[in-house]
Legacy VTK file of the C-alpha trace (Angstrom):
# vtk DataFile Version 3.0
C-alpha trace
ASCII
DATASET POLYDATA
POINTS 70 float
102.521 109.799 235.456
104.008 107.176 237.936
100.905 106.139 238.671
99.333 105.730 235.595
102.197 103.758 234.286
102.435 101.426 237.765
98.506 100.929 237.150
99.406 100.230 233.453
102.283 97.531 234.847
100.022 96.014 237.354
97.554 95.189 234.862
99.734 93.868 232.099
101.133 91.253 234.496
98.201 90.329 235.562
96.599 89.268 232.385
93.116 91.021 232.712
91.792 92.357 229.346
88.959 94.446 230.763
91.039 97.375 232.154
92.054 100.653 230.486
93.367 103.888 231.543
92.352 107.277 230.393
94.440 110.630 231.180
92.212 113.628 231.083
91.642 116.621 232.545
89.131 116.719 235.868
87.541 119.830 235.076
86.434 118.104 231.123
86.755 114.591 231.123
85.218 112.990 227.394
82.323 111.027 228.718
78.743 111.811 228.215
76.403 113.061 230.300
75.041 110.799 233.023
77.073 107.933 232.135
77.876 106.273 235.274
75.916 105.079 238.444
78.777 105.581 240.917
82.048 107.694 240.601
84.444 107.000 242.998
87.548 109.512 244.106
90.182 108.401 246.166
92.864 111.249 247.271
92.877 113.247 243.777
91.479 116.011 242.718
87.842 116.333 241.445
85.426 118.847 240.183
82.266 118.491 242.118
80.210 119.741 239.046
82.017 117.411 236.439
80.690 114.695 238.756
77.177 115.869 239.057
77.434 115.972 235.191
78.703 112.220 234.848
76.269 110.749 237.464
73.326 109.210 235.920
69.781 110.016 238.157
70.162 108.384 241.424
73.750 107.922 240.935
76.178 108.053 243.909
79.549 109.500 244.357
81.984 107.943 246.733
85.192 110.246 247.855
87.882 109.422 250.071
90.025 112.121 251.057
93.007 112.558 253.226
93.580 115.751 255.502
96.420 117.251 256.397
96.785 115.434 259.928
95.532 112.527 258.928
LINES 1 71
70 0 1 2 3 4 5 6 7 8 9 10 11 12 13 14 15 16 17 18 19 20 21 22 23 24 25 26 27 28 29 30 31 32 33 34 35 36 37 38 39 40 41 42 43 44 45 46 47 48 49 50 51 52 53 54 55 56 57 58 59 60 61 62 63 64 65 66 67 68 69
């Protein structure tokens, strides 16, 4: 996608080695169970039981979306 590959661009030129990218679906995404403290969604699509699945205990998700006026 363009902004996968922009992302991809962005940090190539700037030299950082502890980025990667993964393209997956929302619904399945490959991670484990409880294997983050915070997910974080800014305007994209999201399943909201994918992220209960991925959040460790006491985890937090963070969304930012945009409405149609906004």
């Amino acid at each position: 996608t363009d902004r996968l590959s922009a992302a991809i661009r962005n940090r190539d030129s700037s030299g950082a080695t502890n980025v990667s990218f993964l393209n997956m679906e929302v619904r399945q995404t490959a991670f484990r169970d409880g294997s983050f403290d915070l997910v974080l969604v800014k305007a994209a699509d999201y399943d909201v039981g994918e992220v209960v699945r991925l959040l460790r205990p006491g985890g937090v998700f963070i969304t930012g979306e945009i409405g149609d006026h906004d």
